[in-house]
N, C-alpha and C positions, 0 to 999 in steps of 0.2 A: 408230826403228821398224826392223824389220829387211827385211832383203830378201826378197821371195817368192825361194822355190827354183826356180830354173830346168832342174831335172833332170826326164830327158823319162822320157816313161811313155807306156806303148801304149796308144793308142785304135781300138775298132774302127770300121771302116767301117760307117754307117747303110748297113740293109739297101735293098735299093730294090724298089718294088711291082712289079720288073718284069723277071725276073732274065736273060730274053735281052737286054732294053739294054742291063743293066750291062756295064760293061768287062773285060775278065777281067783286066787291070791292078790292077783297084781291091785293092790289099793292106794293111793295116794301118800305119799313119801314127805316128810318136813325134811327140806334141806335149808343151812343158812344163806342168807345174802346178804351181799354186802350193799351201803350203801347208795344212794346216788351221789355221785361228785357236785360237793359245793352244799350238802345238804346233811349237815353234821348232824341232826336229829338221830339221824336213824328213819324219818318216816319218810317214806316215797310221795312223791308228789308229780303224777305222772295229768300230762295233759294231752287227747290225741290232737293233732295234725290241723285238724277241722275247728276245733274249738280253740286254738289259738289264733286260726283266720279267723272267727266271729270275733276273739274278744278284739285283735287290730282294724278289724272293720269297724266295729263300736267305738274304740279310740278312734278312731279318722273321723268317723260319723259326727263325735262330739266334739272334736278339732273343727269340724268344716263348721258344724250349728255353732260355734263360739266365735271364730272368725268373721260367720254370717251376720252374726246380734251384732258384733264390735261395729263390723262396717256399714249396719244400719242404725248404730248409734252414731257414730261419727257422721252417717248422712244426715240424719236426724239433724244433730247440734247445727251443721251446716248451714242445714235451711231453713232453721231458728231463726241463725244470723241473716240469712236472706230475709228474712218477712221483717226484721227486725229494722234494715238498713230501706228495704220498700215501704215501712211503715214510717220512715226519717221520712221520706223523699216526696211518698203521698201528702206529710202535713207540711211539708213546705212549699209545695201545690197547690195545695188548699190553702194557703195563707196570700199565695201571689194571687188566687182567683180570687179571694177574699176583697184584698187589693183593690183588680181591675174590675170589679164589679160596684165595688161603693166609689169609683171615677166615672163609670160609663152610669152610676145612677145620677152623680152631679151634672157630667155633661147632659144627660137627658132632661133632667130641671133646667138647665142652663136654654136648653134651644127649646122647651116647652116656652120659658120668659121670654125668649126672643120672636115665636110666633105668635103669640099674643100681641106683642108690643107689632109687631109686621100688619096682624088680620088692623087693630088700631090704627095705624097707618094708612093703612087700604081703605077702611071702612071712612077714612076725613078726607079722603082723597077721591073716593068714589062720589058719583054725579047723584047718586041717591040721597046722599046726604047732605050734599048741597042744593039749598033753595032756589027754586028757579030765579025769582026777584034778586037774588044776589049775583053784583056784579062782580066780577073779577078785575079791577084795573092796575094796569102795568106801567109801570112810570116809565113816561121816554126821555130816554139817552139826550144830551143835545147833539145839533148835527154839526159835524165837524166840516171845517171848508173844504176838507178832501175830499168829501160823502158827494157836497153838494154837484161839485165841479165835475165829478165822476159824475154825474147822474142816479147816484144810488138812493135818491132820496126823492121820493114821490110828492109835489108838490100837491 
């Protein structure tokens, strides 16, 4: 075990309730002390009360601000991978639109040809276009002896 430090240190005089008795002698006295336990120096290392509660406040303070940064780096990364996994999902959205848009542009060529070839149709078939002078004739059927006997057949 070690030796208490025998290095003297000034202690003051207790004051006295009664300061015409005191002596006017009475001056400040070196007595030794020993040291603090745990603190083989020899030097004291005194902290008051208060200032051990700041410095555990300041550890906590920079416990909770490290904690804070981790679990808004951790949210961060996260939503990284979110934009990352909606930026998959958008181009593959964009590739089916992509898709159904060069179909729905064929279909619409497809029935643009079909009403052209329709108004064509309409336009040989409508009376405008046909000459009054031109006949239309329709070749008759013969008439079968069923027809006649029935009466279906206008003599």
């Amino acid at each position: 075990m070690a030796q208490p430090d025998q290095s003297p240190r000034l202690v003051e005089p207790e004051p006295d309730d009664d300061i015409l008795t005191s002596s006017p002698d009475a001056a400040p006295t070196l007595e030794p002390v020993a040291p603090a336990r745990g603190n083989e120096s020899g030097k004291e290392t005194k902290f008051s009360k208060l200032s051990l509660i700041v410095i555990a406040l300041l550890v906590l303070a920079l416990c909770f601000t490290a904690f804070n940064l981790r679990s808004e780096t951790i949210k961060s990364a996260g939503l990284e991978a979110d934009v990352q996994a909606l930026e998959g999902e958008l181009s593959a959205a964009n590739a089916t639109v992509s898709a159904h848009v060069e179909r729905l542009a064929r279909v619409r060529d497809d029935v643009s040809t079909l009403l052209s070839r329709v108004g064509a149709l309409s336009a040989l078939v409508s009376l405008d276009v046909v000459p009054a002078e031109t006949t239309i004739q329709v070749p008759q059927a013969p008439v079968s002896a069923f027809e006649s006997d029935a009466g279906l057949v206008d003599d």
